[in-house]
C-alpha positions in Angstrom: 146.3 77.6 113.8 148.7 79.9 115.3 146.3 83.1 114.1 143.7 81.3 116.1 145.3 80.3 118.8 146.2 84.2 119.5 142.7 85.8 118.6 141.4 83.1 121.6 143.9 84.2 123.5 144.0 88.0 123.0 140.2 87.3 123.6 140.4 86.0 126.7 142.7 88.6 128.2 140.5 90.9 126.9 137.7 89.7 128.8 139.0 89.4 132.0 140.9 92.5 132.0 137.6 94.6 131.1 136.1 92.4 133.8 138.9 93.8 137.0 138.5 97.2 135.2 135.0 97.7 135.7 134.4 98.4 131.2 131.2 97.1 130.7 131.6 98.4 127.0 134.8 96.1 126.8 133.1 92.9 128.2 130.3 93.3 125.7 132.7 93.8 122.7 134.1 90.0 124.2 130.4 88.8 123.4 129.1 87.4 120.6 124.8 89.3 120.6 123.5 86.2 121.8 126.6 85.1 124.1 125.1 82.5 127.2 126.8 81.7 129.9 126.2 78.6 132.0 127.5 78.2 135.6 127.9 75.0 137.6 127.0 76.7 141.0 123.6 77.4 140.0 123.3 75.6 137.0 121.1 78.0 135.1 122.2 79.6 131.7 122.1 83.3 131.2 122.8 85.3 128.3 125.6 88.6 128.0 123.5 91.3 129.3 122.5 88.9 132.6 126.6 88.0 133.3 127.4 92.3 133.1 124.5 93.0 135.3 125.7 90.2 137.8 129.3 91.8 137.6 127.7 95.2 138.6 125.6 93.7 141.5 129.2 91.6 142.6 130.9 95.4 143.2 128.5 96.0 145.8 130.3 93.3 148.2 133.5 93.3 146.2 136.0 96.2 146.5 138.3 94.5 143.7 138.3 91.1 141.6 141.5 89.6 139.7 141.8 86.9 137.5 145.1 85.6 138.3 147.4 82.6 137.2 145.0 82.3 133.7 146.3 79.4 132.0 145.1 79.5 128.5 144.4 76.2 126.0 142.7 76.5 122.8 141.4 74.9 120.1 139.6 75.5 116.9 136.5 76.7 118.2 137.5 78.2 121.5 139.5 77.9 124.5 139.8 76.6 127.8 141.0 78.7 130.8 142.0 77.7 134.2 142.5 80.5 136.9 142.2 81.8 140.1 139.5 84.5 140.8 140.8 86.6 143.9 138.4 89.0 145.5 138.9 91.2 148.4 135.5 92.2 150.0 134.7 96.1 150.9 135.2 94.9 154.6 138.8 94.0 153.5 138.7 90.1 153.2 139.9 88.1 151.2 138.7 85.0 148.9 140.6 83.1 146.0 138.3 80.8 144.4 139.7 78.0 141.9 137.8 77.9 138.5 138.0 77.1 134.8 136.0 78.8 131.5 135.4 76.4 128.4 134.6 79.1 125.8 133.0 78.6 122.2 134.4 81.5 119.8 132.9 82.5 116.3 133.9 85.3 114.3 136.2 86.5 117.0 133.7 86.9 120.0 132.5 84.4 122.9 129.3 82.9 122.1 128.9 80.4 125.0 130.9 80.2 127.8 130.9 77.6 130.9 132.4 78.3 133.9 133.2 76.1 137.3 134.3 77.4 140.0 135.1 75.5 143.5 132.3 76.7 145.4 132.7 75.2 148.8 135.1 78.6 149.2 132.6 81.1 148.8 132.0 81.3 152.4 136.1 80.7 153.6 137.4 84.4 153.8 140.6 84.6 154.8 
């Protein structure tokens, strides 16, 4: 288990690091071909390519995004990651959204991921 438990984890970092450095090439190296993603805000699944273009259409409005705080749990087949997204806008405000990931991992790569974030602060910039 321990090998496991730090590929998920080395994974994870991985993805959210090439996520705050802009490296597309990095995110898709964290997905499995087929990787979805599902999203409680709009409850619609999307595969890998979909998630990087939204990341590139999110740096329009967003000057810089950190995933901060990541608490990592996981388990056989994945992980589970609680953390706190904080953006600041190109106008200079600030968000911090709550949120958790429940990832599915084969052969060292994400194949599914679900992700909830607390969305009644996506308008509260402080």
């Amino acid at each position: 288990m321990a090998t496991i438990d730090t590929g998920h984890r080395a994974l994870c970092h991985a993805l959210f690091d090439a996520i705050e450095a802009e490296d597309l090439d990095a995110m898709r190296a964290c997905y499995a071909p087929d990787m979805t993603l599902w999203f409680n805000v709009t409850g619609k699944e999307v595969g890998g390519e979909d998630t990087i273009a939204a990341q590139i259409e999110g740096r329009k409005i967003q000057r810089r995004r950190t995933y901060d705080d990541r608490i990592i749990n996981t388990f056989d087949d994945g992980y589970v990651v609680q953390y706190t997204c904080n953006v600041v806008l190109h106008d200079g405000k600030r968000r911090s959204l709550s949120a958790c990931a429940v990832a599915t991992v084969h052969d060292g790569r994400i194949v599914r991921l679900a992700e909830y974030m607390d969305s009644s602060k996506f308008g509260a910039p402080r």
